[in-house]
C-alpha positions as CSV (number, residue, x, y, z in Angstrom):
1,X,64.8,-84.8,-70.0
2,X,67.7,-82.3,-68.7
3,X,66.8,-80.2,-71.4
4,X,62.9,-80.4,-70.5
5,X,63.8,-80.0,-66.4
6,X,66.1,-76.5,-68.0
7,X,62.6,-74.9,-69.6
8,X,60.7,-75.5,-66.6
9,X,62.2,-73.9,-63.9
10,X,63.4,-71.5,-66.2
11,X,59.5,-70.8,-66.8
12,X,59.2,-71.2,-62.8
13,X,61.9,-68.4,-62.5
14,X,59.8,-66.2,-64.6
15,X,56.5,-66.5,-63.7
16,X,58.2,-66.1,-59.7
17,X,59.6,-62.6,-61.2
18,X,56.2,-61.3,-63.0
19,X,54.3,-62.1,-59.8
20,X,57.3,-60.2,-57.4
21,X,57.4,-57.8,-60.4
22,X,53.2,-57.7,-60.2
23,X,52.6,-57.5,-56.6
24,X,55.4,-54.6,-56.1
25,X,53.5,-52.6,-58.9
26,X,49.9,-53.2,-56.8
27,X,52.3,-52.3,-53.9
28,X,53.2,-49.2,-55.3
29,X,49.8,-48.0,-56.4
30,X,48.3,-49.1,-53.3
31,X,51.2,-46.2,-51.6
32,X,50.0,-44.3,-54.2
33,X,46.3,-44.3,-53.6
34,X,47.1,-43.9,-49.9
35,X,49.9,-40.6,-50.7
36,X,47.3,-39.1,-52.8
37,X,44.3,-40.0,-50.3
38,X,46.5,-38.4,-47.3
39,X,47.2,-35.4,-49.6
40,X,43.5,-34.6,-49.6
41,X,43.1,-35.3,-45.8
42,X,45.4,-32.8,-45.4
43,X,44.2,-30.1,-48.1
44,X,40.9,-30.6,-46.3
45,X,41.9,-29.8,-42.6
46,X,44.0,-26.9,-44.4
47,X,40.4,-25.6,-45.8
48,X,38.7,-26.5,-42.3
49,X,41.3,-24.9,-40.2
50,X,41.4,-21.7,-42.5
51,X,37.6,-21.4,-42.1
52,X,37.9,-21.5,-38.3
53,X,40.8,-19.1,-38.2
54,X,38.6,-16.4,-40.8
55,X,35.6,-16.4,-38.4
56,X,37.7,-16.1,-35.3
57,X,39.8,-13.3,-36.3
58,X,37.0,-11.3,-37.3
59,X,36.3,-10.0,-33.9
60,X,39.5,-8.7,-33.3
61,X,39.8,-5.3,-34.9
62,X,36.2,-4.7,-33.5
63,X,37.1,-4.9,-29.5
64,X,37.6,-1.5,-29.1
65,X,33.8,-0.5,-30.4
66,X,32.8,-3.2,-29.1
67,X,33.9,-2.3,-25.1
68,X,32.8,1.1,-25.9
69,X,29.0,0.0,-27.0
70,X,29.3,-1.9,-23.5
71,X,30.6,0.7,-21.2
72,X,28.3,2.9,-23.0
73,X,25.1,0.6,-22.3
74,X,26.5,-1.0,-18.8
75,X,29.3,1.2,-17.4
76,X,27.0,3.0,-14.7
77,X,25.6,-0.4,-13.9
78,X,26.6,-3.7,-11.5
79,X,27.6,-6.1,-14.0
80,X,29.9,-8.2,-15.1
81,X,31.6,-5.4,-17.1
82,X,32.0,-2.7,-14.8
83,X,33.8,-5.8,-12.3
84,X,36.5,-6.5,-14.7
85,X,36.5,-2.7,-15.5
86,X,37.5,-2.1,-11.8
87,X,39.6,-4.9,-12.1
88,X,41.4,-3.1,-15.0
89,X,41.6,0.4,-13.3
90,X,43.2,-1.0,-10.4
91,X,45.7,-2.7,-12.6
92,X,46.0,0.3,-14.2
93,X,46.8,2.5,-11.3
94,X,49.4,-0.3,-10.0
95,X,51.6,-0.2,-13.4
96,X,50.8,3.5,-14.3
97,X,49.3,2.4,-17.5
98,X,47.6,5.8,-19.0
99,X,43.8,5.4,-19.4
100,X,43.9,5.5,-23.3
101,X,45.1,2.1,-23.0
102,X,42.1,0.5,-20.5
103,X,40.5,-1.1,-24.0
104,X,43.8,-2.7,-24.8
105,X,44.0,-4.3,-21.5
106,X,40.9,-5.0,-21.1
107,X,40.9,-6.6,-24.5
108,X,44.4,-8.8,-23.0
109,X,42.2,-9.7,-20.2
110,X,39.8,-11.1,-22.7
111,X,42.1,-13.2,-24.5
112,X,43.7,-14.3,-20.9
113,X,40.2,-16.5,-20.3
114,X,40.3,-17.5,-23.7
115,X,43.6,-19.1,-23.3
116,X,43.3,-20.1,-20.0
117,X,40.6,-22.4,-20.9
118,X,42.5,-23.8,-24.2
119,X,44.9,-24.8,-21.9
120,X,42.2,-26.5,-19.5
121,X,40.2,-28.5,-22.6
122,X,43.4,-29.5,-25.6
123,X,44.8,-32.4,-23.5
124,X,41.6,-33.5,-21.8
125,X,40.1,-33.3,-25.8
126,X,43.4,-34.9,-27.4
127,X,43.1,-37.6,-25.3
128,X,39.4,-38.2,-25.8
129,X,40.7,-38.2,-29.7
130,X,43.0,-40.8,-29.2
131,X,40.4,-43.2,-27.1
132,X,37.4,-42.5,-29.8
133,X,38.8,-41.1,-32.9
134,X,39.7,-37.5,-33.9
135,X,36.1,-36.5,-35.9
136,X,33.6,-36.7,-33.7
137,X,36.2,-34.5,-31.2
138,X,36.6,-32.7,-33.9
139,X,33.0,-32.3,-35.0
140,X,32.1,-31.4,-31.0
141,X,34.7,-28.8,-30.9
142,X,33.9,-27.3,-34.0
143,X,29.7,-27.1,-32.7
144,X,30.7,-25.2,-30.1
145,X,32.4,-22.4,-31.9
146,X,29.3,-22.4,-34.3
147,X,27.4,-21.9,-31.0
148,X,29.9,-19.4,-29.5
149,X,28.8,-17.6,-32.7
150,X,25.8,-17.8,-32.6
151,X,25.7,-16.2,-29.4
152,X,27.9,-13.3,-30.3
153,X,25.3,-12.3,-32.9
154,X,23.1,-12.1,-30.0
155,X,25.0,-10.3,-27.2
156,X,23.6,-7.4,-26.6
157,X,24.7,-7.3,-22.8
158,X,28.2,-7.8,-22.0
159,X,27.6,-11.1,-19.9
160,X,26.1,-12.9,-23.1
161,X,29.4,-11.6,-24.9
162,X,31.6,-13.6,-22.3
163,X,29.5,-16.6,-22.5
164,X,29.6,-16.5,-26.4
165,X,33.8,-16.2,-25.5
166,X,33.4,-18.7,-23.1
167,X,32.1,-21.5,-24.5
168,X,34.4,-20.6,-28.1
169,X,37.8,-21.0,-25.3
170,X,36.5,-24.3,-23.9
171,X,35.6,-25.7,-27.6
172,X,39.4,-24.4,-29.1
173,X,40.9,-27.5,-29.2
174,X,39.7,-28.1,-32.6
175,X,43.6,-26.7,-33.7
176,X,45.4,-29.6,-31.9
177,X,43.3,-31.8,-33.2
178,X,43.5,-30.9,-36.9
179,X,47.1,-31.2,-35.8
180,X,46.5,-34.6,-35.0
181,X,44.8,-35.3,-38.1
182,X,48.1,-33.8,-40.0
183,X,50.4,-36.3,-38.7
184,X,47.4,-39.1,-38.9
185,X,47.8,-38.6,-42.4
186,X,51.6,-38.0,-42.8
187,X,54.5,-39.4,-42.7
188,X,58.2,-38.7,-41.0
189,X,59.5,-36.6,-44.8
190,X,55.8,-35.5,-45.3
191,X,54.8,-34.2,-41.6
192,X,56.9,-30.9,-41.5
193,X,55.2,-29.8,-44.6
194,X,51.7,-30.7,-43.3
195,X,52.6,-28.5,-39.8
196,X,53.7,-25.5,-42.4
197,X,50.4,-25.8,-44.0
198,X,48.7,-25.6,-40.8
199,X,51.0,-22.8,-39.7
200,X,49.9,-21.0,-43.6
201,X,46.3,-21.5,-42.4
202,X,47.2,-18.9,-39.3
203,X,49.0,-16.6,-41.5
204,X,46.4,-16.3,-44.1
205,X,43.6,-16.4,-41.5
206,X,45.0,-13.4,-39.3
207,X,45.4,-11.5,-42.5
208,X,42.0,-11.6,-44.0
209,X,40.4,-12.5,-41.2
210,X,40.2,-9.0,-39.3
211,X,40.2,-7.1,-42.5
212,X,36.8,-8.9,-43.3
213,X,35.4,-8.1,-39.8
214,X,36.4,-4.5,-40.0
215,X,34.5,-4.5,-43.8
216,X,31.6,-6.3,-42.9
217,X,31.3,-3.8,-39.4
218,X,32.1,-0.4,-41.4
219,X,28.1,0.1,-41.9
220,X,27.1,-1.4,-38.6
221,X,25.2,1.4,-36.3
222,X,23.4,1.3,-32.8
223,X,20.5,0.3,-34.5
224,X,21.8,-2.7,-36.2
225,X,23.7,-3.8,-33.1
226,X,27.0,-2.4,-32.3
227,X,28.0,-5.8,-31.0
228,X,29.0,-6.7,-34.1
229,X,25.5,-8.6,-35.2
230,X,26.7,-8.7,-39.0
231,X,30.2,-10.1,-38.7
232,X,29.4,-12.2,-36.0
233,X,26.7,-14.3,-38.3
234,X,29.1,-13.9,-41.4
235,X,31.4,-15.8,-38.6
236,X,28.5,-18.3,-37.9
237,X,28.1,-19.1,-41.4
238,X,32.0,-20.0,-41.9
239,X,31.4,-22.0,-38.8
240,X,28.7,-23.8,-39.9
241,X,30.4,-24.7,-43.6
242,X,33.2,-25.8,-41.0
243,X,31.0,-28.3,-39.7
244,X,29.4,-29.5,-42.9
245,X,33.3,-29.7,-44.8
246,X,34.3,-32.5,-41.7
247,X,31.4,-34.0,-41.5
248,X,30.9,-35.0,-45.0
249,X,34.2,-35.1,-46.8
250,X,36.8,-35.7,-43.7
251,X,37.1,-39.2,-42.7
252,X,38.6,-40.9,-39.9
253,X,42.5,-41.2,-39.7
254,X,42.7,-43.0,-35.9
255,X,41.2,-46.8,-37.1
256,X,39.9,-48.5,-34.4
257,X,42.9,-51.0,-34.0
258,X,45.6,-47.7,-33.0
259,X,43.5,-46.2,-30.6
260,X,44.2,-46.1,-26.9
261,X,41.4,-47.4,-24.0
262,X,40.7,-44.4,-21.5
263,X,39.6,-45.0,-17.7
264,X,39.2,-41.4,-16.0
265,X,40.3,-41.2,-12.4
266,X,40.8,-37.7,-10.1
267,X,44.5,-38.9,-10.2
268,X,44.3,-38.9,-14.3
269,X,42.5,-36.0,-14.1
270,X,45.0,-34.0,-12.9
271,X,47.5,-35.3,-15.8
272,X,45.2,-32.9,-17.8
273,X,45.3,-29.7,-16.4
274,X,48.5,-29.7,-14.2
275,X,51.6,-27.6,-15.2
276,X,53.6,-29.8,-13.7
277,X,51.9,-33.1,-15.2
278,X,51.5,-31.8,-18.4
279,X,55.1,-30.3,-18.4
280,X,56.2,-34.4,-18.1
281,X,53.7,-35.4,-21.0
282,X,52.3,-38.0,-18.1
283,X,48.9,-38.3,-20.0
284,X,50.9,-39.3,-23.1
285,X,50.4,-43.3,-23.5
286,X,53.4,-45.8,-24.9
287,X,56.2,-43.1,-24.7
288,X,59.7,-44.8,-24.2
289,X,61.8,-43.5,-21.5
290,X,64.1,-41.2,-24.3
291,X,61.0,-40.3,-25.9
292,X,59.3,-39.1,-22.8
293,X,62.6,-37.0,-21.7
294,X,62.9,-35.1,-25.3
295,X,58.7,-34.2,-24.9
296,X,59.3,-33.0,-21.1
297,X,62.0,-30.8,-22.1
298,X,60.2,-29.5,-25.8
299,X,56.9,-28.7,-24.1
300,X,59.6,-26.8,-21.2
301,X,61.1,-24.8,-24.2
302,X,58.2,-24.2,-26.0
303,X,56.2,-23.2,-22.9
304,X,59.2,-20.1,-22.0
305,X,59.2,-19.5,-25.0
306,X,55.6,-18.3,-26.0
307,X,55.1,-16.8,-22.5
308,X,58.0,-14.7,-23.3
309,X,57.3,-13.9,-27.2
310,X,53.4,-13.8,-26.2
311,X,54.0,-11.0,-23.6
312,X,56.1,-9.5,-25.9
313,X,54.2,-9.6,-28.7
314,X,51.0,-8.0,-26.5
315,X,52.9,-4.6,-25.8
316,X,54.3,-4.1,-29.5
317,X,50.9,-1.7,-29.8
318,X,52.0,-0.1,-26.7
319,X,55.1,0.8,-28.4
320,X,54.3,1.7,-31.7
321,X,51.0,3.8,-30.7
322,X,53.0,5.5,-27.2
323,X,56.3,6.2,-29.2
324,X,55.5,6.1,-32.7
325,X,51.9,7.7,-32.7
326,X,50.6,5.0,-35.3
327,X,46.9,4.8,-35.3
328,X,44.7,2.3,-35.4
329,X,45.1,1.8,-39.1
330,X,49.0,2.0,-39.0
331,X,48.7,-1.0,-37.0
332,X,46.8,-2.9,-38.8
333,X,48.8,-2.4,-41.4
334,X,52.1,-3.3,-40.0
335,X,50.6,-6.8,-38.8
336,X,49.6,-7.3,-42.5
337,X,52.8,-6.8,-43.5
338,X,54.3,-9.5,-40.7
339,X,51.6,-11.7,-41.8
340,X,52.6,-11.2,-45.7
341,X,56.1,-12.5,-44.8
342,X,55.1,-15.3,-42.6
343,X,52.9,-16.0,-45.3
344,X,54.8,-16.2,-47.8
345,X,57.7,-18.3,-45.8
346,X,55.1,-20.7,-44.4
347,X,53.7,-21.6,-48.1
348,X,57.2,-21.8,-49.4
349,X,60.3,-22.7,-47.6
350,X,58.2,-24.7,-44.5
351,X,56.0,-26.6,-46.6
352,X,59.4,-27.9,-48.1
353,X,61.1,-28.9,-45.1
354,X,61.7,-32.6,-44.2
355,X,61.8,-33.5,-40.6
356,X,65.6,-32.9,-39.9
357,X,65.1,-29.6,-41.7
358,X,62.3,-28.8,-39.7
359,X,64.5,-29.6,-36.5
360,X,67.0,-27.2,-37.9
361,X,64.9,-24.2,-39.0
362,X,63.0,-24.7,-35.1
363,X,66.6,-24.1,-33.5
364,X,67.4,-21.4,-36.1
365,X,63.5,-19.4,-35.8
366,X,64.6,-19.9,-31.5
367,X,68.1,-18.1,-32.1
368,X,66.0,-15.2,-34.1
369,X,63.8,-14.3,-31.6
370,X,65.8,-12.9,-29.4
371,X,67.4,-10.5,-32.3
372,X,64.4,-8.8,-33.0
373,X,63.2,-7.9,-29.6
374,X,66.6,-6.4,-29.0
375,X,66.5,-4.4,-32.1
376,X,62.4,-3.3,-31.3
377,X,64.3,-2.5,-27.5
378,X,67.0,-0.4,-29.3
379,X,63.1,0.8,-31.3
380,X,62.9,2.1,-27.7
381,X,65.5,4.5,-26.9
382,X,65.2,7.8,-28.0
383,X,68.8,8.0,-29.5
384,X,70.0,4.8,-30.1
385,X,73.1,3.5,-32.2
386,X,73.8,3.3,-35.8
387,X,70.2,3.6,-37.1
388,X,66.8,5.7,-36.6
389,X,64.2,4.5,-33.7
390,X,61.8,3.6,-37.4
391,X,64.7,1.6,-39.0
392,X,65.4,-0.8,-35.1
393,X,61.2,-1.2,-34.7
394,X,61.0,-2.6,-38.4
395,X,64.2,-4.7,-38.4
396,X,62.7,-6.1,-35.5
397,X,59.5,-7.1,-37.0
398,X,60.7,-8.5,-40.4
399,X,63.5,-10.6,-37.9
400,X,60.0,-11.7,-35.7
401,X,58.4,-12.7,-38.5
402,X,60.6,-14.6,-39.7
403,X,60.9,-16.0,-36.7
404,X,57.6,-17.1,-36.1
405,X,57.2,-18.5,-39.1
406,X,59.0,-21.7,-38.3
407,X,59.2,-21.5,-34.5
408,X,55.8,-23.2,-33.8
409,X,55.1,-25.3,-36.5
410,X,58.7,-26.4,-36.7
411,X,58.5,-27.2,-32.6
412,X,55.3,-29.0,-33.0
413,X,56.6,-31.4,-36.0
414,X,59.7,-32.3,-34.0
415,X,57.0,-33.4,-31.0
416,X,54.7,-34.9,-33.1
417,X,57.6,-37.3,-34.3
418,X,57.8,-38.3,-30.4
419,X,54.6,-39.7,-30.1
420,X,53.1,-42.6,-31.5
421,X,49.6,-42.7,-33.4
422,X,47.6,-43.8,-30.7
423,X,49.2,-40.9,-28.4
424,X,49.7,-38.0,-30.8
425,X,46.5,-36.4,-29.7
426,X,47.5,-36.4,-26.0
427,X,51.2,-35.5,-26.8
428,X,49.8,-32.3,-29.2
429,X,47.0,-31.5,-26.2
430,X,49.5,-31.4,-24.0
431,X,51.9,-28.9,-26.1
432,X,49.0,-26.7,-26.8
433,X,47.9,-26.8,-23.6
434,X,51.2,-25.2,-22.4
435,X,51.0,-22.9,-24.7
436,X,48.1,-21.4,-24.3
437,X,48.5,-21.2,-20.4
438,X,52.0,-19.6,-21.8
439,X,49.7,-16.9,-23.8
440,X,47.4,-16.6,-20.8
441,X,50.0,-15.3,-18.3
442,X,52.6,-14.0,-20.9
443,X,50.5,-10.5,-21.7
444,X,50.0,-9.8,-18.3
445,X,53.0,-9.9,-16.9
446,X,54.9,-8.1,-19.6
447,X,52.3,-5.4,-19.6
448,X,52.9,-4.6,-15.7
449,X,56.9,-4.8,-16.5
450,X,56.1,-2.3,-19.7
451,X,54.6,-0.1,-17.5
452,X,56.5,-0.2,-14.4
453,X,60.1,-0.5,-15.9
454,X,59.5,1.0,-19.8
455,X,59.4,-0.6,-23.1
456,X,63.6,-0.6,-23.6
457,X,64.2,-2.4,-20.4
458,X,60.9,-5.0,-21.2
459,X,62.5,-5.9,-24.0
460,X,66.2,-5.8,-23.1
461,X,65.5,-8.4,-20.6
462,X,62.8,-10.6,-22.6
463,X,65.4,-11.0,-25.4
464,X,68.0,-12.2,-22.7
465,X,65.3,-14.7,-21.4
466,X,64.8,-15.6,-24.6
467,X,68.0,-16.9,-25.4
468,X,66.9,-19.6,-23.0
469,X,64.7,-21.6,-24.6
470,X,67.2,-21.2,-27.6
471,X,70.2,-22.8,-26.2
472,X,68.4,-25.4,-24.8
473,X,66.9,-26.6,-28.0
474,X,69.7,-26.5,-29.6
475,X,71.4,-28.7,-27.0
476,X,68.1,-31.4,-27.3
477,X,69.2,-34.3,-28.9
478,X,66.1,-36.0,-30.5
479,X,67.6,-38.6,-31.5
C-alpha cells in the first residue's frame, strides 16, 4: 500500500510539473506572439510616419520660388500676401535685416502658424486618443494632411496656399500620436528604441524628403504651376498610401478597458491650450503626485530648450549665407550632412538604448547643445582662437547633430514612462504641444536678437541659456 501511495503522488508530482512546465511554455509563446505582434505595430507607424515626413518636407526647398511666383502674381495687390509682406518689411526695418533675407522670414513666419496651431490641436487630439482610441485620431489627422495636399496642388493664389498650410498645422498631431502608438506597443527596455525609430523616421524624412521636392520641381514652369502643382500631388499620393497603410494593416493599441471617459468643460478646455496648464500636465489623467512633478518640470526643460535650439537653429542660414557666402545648394548640402549623422546615430546607438540609457544619453545630448552653439558663435568672429571661422561653424554642426539625435527622442521616452496607458496620449500632446509653441516663438525672437545684436553675441548668450535646461535635467530625479 505504502509503496502504491509512493507511485501516486510521485505521478501527481509529475503530471503537476508538465502542466507548470506546459502552461509557462504557452506563457512564453503567448509573449512571444505579442513581442513579435508589437514589433510590427511599430515597423508599421515607422513606415506611416516616414511617409508623412517625405510629403511634408517636400515643400521646403521650394518656399523661396514659391513666395516669388506669389509676389510676382499678388504683390501689387490687397491680399493676404502683401499683409504679411508689410508685416515682414516692418519687421525688417526694426532688426535691420537686409532685404535679401525677406523670403527667409517670411518663410519663419510661415512655419510660426504652423507651429502655433500644433501646439493648439496635440493635447486637445491626444486626449481625444485616450477617450476613443489612437486610429480613428489617427486616421482624422492623417485626412487632413491628405486634404492640406490636396489643396496645395491647387493654390494658385496665396490665400489658398495658407489654407492648404492651415488645415496641414491643425491636423499635425498625427506625430504624437504615432508616439502614443510607440509606447502602446512597448515596453519600459523596448520604448527607447521605439522613440529612436521614430526620431530615424525625421532624419531619413528631412533628408530625402526636400531632395525629392526639389527633383520633382526642377521641370516645373509658369505654365505648369509654379506653386508647386507636381510635388504637391506626388505629396498627396504619399498622403493618401498614409491613410490606406493605418487603415488596413494598423490596429488598435488603446483596448477599450484602458481608456479614459472625457467630459469637455471651458475650465478643461483651457487645460489644452494653456502654457501654464499644459506646463503642469493638468489634462494628464491618474498621474501620482511624483509623477506629475517630474512631467511639470520635463515639459519646463524641454519647452527652453527647443525655443532656444529652434531660434537657433532658424538663423544658422543667416550665418552661413551672410558670412560664409554658401548658396542655396551649399546649404542643402550641409543639412544632408547633419541629417547623415543623426541618421546614422538614431538607427544605431538610439534604437539600442534601454530606458536608463535613454535617460543618460537625454542629459548627455542637453550638455552638448550648448558646445556647439558656442563653437558656431566662435564660427562668428572674424578672428577667433585656435582654429579657422570654417573649422568652429562645422565642429559646431557635427556637435548639434549629435546632439539632436538623442535630445528629443531620449526626452520624450523618459515622459512617456511617466504616464500610464490610458494618459500617454494627453501626457505626449501636452509635450508636443510645448514644443511646438517653443518652435513658434523660438525663430522669431532669435532672428530680431541676430539682427539687432549680431550672430556672435546670439549665440554667445543662447549657449549660456542653454545650459539651463541642462543642469536641470540632470538634477531631475525620475525615480
Amino acid at each position: 500500500m505504502d509503496s502504491l501511495e509512493t507511485n501516486g503522488e510521485v505521478r501527481q508530482r509529475k503530471d503537476k510539473k508538465y502542466e507548470i512546465s506546459n502552461t509557462s511554455e504557452k506563457d512564453l509563446k503567448t509573449k512571444d506572439e505579442k513581442n513579435k505582434s508589437n514589433g510590427k505595430v511599430i515597423g508599421l507607424i515607422f513606415v506611416s510616419l516616414l511617409l508623412d515626413l517625405l510629403a511634408f518636407t517636400m515643400i521646403l526647398p521650394l518656399l523661396p520660388s514659391l513666395l516669388d511666383y506669389y509676389d510676382k502674381k499678388e504683390g501689387n495687390s490687397n491680399t493676404i500676401y502683401t499683409w504679411l509682406l508689410h508685416a515682414i518689411q516692418r519687421f525688417q526695418k526694426l532688426t535691420g535685416a537686409p532685404d535679401r533675407f525677406s523670403s527667409v522670414l517670411f518663410g519663419g513666419a510661415l512655419g510660426s502658424m504652423y507651429s502655433f496651431l500644433q501646439f493648439l490641436t496635440s493635447p486637445i487630439v491626444g486626449s481625444l486618443s485616450d477617450a476613443y482610441g489612437r486610429k480613428p485620431m489617427l486616421l482624422i489627422c492623417l485626412i487632413g494632411i491628405a486634404i492640406s495636399h490636396g489643396l496645395w496642388s491647387y493654390a494658385s493664389t496665396f490665400s489658398l496656399f495658407v489654407l492648404a498650410r492651415f488645415i496641414g498645422g491643425l491636423s499635425k498631431a498625427n506625430v504624437s500620436l504615432s508616439m502614443a502608438v510607440v509606447t502602446d506597443a512597448s515596453n519600459e527596455k523596448t520604448r527607447a528604441r521605439g522613440m529612436a525609430l521614430v526620431g530615424l523616421a525625421f532624419s531619413i524624412g528631412f533628408i530625402v524628403g526636400p531632395l525629392a521636392g526639389a527633383w520633382f520641381a526642377k521641370n516645373t514652369d509658369l505654365s505648369s504651376g509654379l506653386w508647386g502643382e507636381r510635388p504637391a500631388l506626388y505629396a498627396l499620393s504619399l498622403s493618401l498610401a498614409n491613410v490606406a497603410l493605418v487603415t488596413f494593416f494598423i490596429p488598435e493599441t488603446l483596448s477599450k478597458d484602458k481608456r479614459t471617459p472625457l467630459s469637455l468643460s471651458l475650465s478643461k478646455a483651457i487645460d489644452f491650450i494653456s502654457p501654464w496648464h499644459l506646463l503642469r500636465f493638468t489634462a494628464v489623467k491618474n498621474l501620482t503626485a511624483h509623477q506629475n512633478k517630474v512631467l511639470s518640470r520635463l515639459g519646463l526643460i524641454y519647452f527652453i530648450y527647443l525655443f532656444i535650439y529652434s531660434g537657433l537653429e532658424f538663423t544658422i542660414t543667416f550665418l552661413t549665407h551672410h558670412t560664409f557666402g554658401y548658396t542655396a545648394m551649399q546649404q542643402g548640402k550641409m543639412f544632408l550632412v547633419i541629417g547623415f549623422i543623426m541618421a546614422v546615430l538614431q538607427g544605431g546607438a538610439a534604437r539600442r538604448l534601454s530606458a536608463r540609457g535613454a535617460e543618460r544619453a537625454a542629459k548627455l545630448a542637453l550638455i552638448l547643445t550648448p558646445f556647439s552653439f558656442i563653437c558656431v558663435a566662435f564660427a562668428a568672429v572674424q578672428r577667433p582662437p585656435i582654429f579657422s571661422p570654417l573649422v568652429w561653424l562645422w565642429a559646431g554642426l557635427v556637435l548639434f547633430a549629435v546632439s539632436t539625435a538623442f535630445a528629443v527622442s531620449c526626452m520624450t521616452a523618459l515622459a512617456t514612462t511617466q504616464a500610464a496607458g490610458a494618459g500617454r496620449g494627453a501626457a505626449l500632446g501636452a509635450l508636443r504641444s510645448l514644443g511646438a509653441l517653443a518652435r513658434a516663438a523660438g525663430p522669431l525672437l532669435a532672428s530680431a536678437v541676430y539682427w539687432c545684436s549680431g550672430a556672435a553675441t546670439t549665440y554667445t548668450i543662447g549657449s549660456i541659456v542653454l545650459i539651463l535646461p541642462a543642469v536641470m535635467l540632470v538634477k531631475l530625479k525620475t525615480h
